[in-house]
C-alpha positions as a Markdown table, in Angstrom:
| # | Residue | x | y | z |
|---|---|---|---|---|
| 1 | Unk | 197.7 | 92.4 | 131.3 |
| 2 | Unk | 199.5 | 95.3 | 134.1 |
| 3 | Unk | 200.1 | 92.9 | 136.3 |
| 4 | Unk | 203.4 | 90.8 | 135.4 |
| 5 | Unk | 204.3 | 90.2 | 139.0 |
| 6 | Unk | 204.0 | 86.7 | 140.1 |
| 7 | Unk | 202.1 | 86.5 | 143.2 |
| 8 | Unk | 201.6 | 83.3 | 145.5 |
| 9 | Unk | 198.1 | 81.9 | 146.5 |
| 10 | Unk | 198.5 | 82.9 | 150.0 |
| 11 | Unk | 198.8 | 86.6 | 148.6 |
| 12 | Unk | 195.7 | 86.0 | 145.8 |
| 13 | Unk | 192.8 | 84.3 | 147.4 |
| 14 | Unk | 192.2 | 86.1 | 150.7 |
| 15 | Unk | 188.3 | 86.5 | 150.7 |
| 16 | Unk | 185.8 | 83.8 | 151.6 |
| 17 | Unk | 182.4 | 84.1 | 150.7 |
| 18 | Unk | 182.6 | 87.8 | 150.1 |
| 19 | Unk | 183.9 | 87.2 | 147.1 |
| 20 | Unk | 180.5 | 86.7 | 146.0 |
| 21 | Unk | 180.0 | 90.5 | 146.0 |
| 22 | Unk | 183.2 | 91.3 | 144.1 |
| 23 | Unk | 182.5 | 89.9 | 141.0 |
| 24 | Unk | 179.6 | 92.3 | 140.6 |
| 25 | Unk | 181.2 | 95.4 | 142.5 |
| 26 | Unk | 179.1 | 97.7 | 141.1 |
| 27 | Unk | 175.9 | 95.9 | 142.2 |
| 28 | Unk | 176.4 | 95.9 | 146.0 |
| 29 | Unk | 173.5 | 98.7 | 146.9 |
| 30 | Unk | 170.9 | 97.2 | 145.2 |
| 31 | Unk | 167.9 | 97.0 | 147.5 |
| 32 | Unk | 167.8 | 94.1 | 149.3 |
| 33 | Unk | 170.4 | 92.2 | 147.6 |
| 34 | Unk | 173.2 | 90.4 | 150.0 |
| 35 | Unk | 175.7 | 88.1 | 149.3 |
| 36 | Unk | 174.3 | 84.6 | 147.3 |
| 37 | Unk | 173.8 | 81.9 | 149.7 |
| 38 | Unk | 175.3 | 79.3 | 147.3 |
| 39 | Unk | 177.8 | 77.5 | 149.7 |
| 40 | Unk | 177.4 | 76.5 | 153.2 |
| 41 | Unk | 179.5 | 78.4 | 155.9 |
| 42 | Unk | 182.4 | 76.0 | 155.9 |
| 43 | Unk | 183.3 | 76.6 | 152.2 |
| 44 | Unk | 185.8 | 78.9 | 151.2 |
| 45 | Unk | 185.2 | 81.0 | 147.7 |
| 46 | Unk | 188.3 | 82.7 | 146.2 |
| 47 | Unk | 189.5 | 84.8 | 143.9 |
| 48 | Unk | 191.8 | 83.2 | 141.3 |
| 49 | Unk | 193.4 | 85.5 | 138.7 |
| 50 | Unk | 193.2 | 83.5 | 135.5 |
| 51 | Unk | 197.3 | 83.5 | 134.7 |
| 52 | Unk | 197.3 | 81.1 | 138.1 |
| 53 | Unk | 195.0 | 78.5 | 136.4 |
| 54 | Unk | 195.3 | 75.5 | 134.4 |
| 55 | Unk | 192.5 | 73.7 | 133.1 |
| 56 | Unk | 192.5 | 69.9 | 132.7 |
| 57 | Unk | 194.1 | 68.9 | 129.3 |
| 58 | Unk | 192.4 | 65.5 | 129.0 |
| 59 | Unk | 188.9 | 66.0 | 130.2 |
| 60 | Unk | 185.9 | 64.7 | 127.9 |
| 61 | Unk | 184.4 | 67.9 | 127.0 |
| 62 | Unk | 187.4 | 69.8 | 124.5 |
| 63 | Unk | 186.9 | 73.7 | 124.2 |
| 64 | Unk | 190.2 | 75.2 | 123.3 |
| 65 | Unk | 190.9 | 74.0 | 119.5 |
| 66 | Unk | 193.2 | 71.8 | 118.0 |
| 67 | Unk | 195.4 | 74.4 | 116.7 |
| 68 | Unk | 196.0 | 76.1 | 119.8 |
| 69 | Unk | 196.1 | 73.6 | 122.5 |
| 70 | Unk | 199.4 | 72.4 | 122.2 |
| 71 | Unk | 200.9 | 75.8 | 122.7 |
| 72 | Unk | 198.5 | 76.7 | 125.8 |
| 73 | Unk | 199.0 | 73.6 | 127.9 |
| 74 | Unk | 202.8 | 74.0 | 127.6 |
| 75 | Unk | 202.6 | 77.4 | 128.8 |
| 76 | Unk | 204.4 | 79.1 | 125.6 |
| 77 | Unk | 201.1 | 81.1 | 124.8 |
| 78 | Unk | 199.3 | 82.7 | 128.0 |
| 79 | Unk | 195.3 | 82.8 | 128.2 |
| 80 | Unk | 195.4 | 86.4 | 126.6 |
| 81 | Unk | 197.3 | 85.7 | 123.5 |
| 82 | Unk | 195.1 | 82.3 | 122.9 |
| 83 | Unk | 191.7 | 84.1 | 123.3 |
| 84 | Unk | 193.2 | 86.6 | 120.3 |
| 85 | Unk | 194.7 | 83.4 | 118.1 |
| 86 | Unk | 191.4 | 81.9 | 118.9 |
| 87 | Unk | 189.1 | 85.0 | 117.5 |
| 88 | Unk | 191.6 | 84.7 | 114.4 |
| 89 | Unk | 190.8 | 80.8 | 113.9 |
| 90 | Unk | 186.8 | 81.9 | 114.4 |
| 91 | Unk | 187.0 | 84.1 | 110.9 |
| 92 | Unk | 187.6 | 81.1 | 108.8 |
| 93 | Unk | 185.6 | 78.5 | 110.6 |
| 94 | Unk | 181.8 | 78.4 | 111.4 |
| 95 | Unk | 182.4 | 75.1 | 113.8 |
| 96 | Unk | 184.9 | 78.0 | 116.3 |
| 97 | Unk | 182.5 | 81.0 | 115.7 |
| 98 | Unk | 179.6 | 79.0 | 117.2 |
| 99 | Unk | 181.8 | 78.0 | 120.3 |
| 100 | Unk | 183.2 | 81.9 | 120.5 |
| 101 | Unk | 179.6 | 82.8 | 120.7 |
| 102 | Unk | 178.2 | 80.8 | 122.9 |
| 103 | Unk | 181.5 | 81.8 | 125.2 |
| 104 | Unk | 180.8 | 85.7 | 124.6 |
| 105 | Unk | 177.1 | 85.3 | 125.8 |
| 106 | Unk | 178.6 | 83.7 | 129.2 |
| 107 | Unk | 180.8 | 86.0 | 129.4 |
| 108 | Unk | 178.4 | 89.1 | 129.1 |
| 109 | Unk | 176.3 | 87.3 | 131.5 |
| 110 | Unk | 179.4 | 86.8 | 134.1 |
| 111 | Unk | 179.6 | 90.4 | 134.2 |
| 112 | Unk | 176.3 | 91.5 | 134.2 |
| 113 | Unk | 175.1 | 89.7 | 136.7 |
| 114 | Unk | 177.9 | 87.7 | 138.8 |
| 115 | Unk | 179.7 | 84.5 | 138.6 |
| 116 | Unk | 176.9 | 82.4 | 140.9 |
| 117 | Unk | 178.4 | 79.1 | 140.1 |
| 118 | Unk | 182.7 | 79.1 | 141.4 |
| 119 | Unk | 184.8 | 76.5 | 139.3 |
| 120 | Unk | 186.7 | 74.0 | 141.3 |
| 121 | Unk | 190.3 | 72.5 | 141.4 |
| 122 | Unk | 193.2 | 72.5 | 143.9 |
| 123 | Unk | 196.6 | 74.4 | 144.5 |
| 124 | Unk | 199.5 | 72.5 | 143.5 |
| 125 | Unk | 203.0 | 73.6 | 142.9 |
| 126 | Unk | 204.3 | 73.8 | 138.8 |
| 127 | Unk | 208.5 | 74.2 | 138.1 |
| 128 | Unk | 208.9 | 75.9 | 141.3 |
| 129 | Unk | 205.1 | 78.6 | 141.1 |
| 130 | Unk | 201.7 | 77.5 | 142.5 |
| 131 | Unk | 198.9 | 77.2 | 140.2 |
| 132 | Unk | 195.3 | 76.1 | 140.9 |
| 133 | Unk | 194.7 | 72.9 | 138.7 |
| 134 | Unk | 191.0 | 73.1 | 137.5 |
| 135 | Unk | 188.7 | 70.5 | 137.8 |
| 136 | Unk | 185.2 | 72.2 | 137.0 |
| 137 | Unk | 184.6 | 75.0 | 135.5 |
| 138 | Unk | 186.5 | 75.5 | 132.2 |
| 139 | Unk | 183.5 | 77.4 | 130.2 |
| 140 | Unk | 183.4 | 80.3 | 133.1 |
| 141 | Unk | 187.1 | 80.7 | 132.6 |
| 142 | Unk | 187.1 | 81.4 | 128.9 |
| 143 | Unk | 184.2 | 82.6 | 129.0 |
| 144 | Unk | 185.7 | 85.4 | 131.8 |
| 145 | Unk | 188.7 | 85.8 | 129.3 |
| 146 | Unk | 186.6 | 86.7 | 126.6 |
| 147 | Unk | 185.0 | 89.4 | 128.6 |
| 148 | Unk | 188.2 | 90.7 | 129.8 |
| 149 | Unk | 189.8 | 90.7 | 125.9 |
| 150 | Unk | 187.1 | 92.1 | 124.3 |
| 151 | Unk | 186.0 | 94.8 | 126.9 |
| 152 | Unk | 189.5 | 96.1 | 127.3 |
| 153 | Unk | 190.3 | 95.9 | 130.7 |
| 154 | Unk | 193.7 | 96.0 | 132.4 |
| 155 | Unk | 193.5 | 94.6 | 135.7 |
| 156 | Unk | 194.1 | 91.1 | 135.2 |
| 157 | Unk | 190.5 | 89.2 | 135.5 |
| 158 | Unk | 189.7 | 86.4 | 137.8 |
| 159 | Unk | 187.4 | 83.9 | 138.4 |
| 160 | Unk | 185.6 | 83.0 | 141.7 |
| 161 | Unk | 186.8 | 79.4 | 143.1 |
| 162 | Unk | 186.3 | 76.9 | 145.8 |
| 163 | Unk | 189.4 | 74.3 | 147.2 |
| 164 | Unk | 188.3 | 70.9 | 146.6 |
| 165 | Unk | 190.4 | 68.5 | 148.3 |
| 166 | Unk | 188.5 | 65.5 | 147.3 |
| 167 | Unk | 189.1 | 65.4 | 143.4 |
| 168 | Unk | 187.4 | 63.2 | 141.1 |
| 169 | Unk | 187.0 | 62.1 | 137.9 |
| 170 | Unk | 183.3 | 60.8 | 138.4 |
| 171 | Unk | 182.8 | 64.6 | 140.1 |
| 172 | Unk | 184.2 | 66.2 | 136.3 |
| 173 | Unk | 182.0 | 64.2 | 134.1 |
| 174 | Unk | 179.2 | 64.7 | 135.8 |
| 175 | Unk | 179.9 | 68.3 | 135.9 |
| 176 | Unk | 180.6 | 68.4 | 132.1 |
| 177 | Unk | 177.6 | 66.3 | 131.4 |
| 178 | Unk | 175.0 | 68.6 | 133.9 |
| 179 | Unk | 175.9 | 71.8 | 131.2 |
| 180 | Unk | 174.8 | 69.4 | 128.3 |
| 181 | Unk | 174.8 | 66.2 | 126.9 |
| 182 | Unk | 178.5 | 65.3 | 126.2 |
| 183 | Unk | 178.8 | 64.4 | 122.2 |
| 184 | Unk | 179.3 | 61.0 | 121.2 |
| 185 | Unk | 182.9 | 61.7 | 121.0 |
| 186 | Unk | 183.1 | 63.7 | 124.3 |
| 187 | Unk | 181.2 | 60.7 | 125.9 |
| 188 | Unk | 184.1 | 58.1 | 124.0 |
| 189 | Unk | 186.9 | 60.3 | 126.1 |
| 190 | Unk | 185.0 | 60.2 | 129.2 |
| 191 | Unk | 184.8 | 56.4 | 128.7 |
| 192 | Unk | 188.5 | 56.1 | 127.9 |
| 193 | Unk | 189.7 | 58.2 | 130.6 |
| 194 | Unk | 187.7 | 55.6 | 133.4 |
| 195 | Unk | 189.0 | 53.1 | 131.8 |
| 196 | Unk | 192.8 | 54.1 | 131.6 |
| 197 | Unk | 192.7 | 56.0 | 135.3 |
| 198 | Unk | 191.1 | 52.8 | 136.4 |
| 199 | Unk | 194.3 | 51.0 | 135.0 |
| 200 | Unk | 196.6 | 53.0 | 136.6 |
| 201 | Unk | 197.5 | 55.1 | 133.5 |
| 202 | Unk | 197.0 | 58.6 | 134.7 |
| 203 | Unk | 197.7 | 61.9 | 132.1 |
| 204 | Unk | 201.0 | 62.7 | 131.6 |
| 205 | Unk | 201.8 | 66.3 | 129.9 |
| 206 | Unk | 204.1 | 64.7 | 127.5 |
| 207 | Unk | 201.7 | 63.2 | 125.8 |
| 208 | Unk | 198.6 | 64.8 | 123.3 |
| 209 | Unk | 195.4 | 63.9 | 124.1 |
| 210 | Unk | 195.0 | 62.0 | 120.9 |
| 211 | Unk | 197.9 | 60.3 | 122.3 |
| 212 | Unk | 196.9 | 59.6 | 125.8 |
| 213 | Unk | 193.2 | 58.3 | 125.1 |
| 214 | Unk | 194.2 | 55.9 | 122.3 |
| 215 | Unk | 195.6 | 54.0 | 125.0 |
| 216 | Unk | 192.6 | 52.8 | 126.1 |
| 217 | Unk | 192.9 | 50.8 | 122.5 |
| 218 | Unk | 195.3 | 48.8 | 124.2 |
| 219 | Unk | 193.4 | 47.7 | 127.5 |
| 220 | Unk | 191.1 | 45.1 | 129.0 |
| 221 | Unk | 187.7 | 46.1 | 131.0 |
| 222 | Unk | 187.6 | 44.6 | 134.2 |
| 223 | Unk | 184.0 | 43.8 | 136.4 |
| 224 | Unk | 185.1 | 47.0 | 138.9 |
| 225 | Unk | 185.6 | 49.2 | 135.4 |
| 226 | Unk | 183.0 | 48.0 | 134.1 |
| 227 | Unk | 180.7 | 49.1 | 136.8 |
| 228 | Unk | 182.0 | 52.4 | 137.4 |
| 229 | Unk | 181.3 | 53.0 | 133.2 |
| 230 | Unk | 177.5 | 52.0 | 134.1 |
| 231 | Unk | 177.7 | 53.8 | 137.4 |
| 232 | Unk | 179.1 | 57.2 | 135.8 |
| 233 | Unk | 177.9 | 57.1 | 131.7 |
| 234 | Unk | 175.0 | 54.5 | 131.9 |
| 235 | Unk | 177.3 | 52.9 | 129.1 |
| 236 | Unk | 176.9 | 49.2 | 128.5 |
| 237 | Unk | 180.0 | 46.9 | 127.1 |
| 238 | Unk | 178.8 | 46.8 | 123.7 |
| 239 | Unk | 177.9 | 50.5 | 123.9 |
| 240 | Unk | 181.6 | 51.1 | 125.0 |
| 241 | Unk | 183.4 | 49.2 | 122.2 |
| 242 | Unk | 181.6 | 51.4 | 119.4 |
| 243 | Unk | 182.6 | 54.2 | 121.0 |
| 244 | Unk | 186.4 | 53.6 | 121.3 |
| 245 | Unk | 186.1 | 52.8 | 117.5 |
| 246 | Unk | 186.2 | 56.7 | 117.4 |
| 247 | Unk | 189.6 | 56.7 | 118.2 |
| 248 | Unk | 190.8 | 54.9 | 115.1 |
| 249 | Unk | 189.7 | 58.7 | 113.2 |
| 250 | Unk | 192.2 | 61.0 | 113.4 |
| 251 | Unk | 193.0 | 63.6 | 115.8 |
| 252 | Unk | 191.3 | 66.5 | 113.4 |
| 253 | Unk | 188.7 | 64.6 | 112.3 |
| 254 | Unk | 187.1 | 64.0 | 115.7 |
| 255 | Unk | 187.6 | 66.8 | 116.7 |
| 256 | Unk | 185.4 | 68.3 | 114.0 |
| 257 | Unk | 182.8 | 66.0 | 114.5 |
| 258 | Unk | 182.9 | 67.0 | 118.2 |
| 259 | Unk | 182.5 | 70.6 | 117.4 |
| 260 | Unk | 179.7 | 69.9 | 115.0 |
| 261 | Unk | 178.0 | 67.3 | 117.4 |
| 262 | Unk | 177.7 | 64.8 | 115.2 |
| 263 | Unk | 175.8 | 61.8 | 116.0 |
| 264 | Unk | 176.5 | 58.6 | 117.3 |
| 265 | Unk | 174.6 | 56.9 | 113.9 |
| 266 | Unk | 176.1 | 59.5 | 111.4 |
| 267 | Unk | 180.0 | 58.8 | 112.8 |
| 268 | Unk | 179.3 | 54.7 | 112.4 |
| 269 | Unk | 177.9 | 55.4 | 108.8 |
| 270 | Unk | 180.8 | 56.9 | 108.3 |
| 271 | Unk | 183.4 | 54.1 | 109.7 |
| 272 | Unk | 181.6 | 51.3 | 107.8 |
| 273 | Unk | 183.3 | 52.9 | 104.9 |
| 274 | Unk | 186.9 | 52.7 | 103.7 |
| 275 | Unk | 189.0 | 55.4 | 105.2 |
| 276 | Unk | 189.7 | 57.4 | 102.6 |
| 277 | Unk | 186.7 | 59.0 | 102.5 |
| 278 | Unk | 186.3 | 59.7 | 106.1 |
| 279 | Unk | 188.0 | 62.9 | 106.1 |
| 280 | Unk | 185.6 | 64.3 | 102.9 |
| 281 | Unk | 182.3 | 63.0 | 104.6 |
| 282 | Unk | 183.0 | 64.3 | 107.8 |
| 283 | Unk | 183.8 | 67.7 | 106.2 |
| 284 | Unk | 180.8 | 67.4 | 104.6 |
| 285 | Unk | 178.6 | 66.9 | 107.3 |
| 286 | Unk | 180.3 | 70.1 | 109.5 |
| 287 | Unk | 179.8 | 72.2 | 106.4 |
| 288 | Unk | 176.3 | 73.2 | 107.2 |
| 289 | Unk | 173.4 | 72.5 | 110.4 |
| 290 | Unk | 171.2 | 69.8 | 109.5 |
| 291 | Unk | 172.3 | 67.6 | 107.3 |
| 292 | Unk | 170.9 | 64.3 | 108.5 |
| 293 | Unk | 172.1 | 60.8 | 108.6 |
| 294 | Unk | 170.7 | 60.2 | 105.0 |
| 295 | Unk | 172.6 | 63.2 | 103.5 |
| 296 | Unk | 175.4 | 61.4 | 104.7 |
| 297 | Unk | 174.8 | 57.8 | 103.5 |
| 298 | Unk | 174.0 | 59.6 | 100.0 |
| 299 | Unk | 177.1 | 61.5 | 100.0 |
| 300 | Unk | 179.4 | 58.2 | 101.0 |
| 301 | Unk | 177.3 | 56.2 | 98.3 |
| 302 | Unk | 178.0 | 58.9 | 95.4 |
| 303 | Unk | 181.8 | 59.0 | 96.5 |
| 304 | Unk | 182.3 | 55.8 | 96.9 |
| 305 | Unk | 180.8 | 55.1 | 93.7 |
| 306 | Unk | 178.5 | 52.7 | 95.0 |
| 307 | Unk | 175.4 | 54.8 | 93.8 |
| 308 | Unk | 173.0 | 53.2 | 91.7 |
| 309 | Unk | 171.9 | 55.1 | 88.8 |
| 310 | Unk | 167.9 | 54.5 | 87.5 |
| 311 | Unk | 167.7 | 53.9 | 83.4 |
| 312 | Unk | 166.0 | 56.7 | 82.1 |
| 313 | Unk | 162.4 | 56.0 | 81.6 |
| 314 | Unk | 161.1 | 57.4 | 78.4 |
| 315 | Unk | 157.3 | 59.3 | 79.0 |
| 316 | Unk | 154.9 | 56.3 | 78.4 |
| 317 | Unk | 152.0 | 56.8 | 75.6 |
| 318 | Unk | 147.8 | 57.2 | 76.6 |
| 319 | Unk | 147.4 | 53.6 | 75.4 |
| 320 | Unk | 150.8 | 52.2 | 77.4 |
| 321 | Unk | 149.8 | 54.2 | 80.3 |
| 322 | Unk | 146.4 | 52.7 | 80.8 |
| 323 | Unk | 147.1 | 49.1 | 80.0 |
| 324 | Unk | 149.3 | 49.5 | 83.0 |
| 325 | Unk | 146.3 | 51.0 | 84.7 |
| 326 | Unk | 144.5 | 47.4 | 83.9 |
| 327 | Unk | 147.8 | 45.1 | 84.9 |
| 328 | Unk | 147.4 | 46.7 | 88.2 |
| 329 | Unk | 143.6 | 46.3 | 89.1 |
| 330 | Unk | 143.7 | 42.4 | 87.8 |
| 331 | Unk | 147.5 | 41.2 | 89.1 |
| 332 | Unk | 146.6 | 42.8 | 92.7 |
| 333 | Unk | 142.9 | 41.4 | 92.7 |
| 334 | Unk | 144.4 | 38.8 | 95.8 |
| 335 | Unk | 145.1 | 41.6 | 97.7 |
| 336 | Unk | 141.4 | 43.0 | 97.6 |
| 337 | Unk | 139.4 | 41.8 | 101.0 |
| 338 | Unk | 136.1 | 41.1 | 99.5 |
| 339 | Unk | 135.4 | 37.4 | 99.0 |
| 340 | Unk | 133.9 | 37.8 | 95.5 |
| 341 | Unk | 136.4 | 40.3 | 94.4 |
| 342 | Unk | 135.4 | 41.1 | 90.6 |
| 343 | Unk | 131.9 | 41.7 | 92.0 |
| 344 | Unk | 133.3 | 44.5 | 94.1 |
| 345 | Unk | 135.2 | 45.8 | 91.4 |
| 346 | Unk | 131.7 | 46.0 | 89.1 |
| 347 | Unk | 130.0 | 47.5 | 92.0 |
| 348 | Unk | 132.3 | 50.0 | 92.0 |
| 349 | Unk | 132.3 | 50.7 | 88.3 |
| 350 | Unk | 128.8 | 50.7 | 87.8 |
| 351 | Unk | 128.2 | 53.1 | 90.7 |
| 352 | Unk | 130.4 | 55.8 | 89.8 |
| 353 | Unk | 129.0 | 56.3 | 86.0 |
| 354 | Unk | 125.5 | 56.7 | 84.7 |
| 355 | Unk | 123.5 | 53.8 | 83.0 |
| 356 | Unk | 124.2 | 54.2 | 79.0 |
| 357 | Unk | 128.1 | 54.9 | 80.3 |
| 358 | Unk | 128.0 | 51.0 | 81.6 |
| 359 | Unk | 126.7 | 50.0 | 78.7 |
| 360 | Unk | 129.7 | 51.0 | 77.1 |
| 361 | Unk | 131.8 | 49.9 | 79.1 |
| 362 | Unk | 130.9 | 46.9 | 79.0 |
| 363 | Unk | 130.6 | 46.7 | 75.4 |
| 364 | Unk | 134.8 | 47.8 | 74.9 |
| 365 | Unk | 135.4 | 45.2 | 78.2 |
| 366 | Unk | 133.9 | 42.5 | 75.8 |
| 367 | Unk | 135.9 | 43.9 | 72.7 |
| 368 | Unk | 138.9 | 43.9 | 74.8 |
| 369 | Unk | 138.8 | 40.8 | 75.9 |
| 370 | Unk | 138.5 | 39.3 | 72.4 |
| 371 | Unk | 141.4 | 41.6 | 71.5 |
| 372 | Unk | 143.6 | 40.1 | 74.6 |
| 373 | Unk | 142.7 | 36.5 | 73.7 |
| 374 | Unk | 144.1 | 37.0 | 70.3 |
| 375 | Unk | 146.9 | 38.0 | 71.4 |
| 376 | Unk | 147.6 | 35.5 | 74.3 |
| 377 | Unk | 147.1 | 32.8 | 71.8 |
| 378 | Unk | 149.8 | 34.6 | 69.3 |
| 379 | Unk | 152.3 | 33.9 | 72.3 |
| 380 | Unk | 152.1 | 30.3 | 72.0 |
């Protein structure tokens, strides 16, 4: 980045709705195009250079992975360095690539067109420097450092903002949850964190977020929380205690089966099983789209050695393979609806085959009934 400077708010974020126009500079003459009328007169849009930001560690909906998180919430890699170590992680895993895509796409569009949509958060003070603690918005700002990375640019990039005084959980999840449907494991945080702000028990950077949300392990719903998990996640009190099972998986793991969406049924197929296989059958759902639930029940099965294997069946002679023919007509007779039951089964056979045909048939019916009384009788 040129710009190493540290620069207060006051000095950053000194346009108001114009600011519209300035994240597609190069757009302004087009014919009849003004500024978007997005926000009503008495809110304030600003520029925010994306070294004064911090995104919300804990919120339900994870985008920066595992690996890299640590490093970039404590500040000891800036958003530059992280895009690059992120790109890095993308070339050996699929799970990354797809969420580097999807980024790059926004991105492109940012440009092309303008950031309509401004993130949200508020300006608090940080070890003595300002930064503008995001509540909304975290896909636009990686999304904009993935178009300044890969385009080159030097001028430090920045994303359009509004103030919110009025912060709110309730106002994050439903943000997260208007882009898409969270995953089952995004929707288990979400849970967690109404639960454990509801308690009192607010983030603190000292702890991970596999940390912080297990937590909620340790805590008792009350009617008010209870509420506000139907009010915000339409999330019933049974509903809620399968999802906070997810938290007894390890940090990795869920956050593999967030990144591969995995399904609420596939993740409790999984946790019916003894923990040592979690790890290989979660692997082994992430290792390719569309695997389905009964893939994965196979898969634990055959691991688990729980599988069980069909005797082989030797080919069956002619003469085998029609008596079973015969077994099957007379021991599912009941089954027939016709009240006189054999009559409908001569009907049928006499009306499929010409006259001297019945005849015959008949005949080897009569032998084989002689035949089958012998040998009845034997059994005695």
């Amino acid at each position: 980045m040129a710009e190493t400077k540290k620069r207060g708010f006051g000095d950053l974020i000194s346009l108001t709705s114009d600011a519209f126009n300035a994240s597609t500079a190069e757009k302004e003459q087009r014919e009849e195009e003004q500024t978007p009328k997005m926000l009503s007169n008495r809110q304030s849009v600003y520029r925010v250079p994306l070294s004064m930001i911090k995104p919300d560690r804990f919120q339900a909906r994870f985008l920066l992975p595992f690996e890299l998180r640590e490093a970039f919430f404590r500040q000891e890699i800036d958003w530059e360095e992280t895009v690059r170590k992120w790109m890095a992680l993308a070339e050996q895993d699929r799970l990354v690539r797809r969420e580097i895509e999807e980024l790059i796409a926004l991105g492109d569009s940012l440009h092309d067109t303008g950031q309509i949509k401004p993130i949200t958060g508020q300006v608090i003070t940080e070890d003595g420097r300002e930064v503008f603690k995001m509540l909304t918005g975290e896909r636009r700002f990686w999304a904009t450092a993935f178009q300044s990375v890969l385009s080159g640019r030097k001028d430090e990039p920045y994303v359009l903002a509004i103030i919110d005084n009025q912060p709110s959980l309730e106002k994050q999840i439903a943000e997260n949850m208007a882009y898409k449907a969270l995953t089952p494991v995004g929707k288990a945080r979400a849970a967690a964190r109404i639960v454990l702000e509801s308690n009192g028990i607010q983030p603190n950077e000292s702890f991970d977020e596999y940390s912080y949300f297990r937590q909620v392990l340790d805590v008792r719903l009350s009617d008010e929380t209870k509420d506000m998990l139907l009010k915000t996640l339409q999330l019933e009190r049974t509903y809620y205690g399968r999802l906070m099972k997810f938290f007894e998986l390890p940090q990795d793991l869920l956050e593999i089966c967030d990144r591969a969406e995995m399904p609420e049924r596939v993740l409790r197929e999984i946790m019916q099983y003894d923990a040592k296989y979690w790890s290989a059958a979660v692997r082994y759902y992430a290792e390719h789209d569309g695997r389905t639930y009964q893939d994965v029940h196979a898969f634990l099965e055959r691991i688990s050695g729980r599988e069980k294997t069909r005797k082989v069946r030797l080919p069956a002679d002619p003469a085998t393979k029609s008596a079973r023919s015969i077994k099957r007509v007379f021991l599912n007779l009941d089954e027939l609806p016709q009240e006189d039951k054999l009559g409908s089964i001569a009907d049928a056979l006499v009306s499929e085959v010409a006259p001297e045909d019945a005849r015959r048939m008949v005949g080897q019916m009569e032998q084989l009934t002689e035949a089958l009384k012998v040998r009845v009788n034997n059994l005695k």
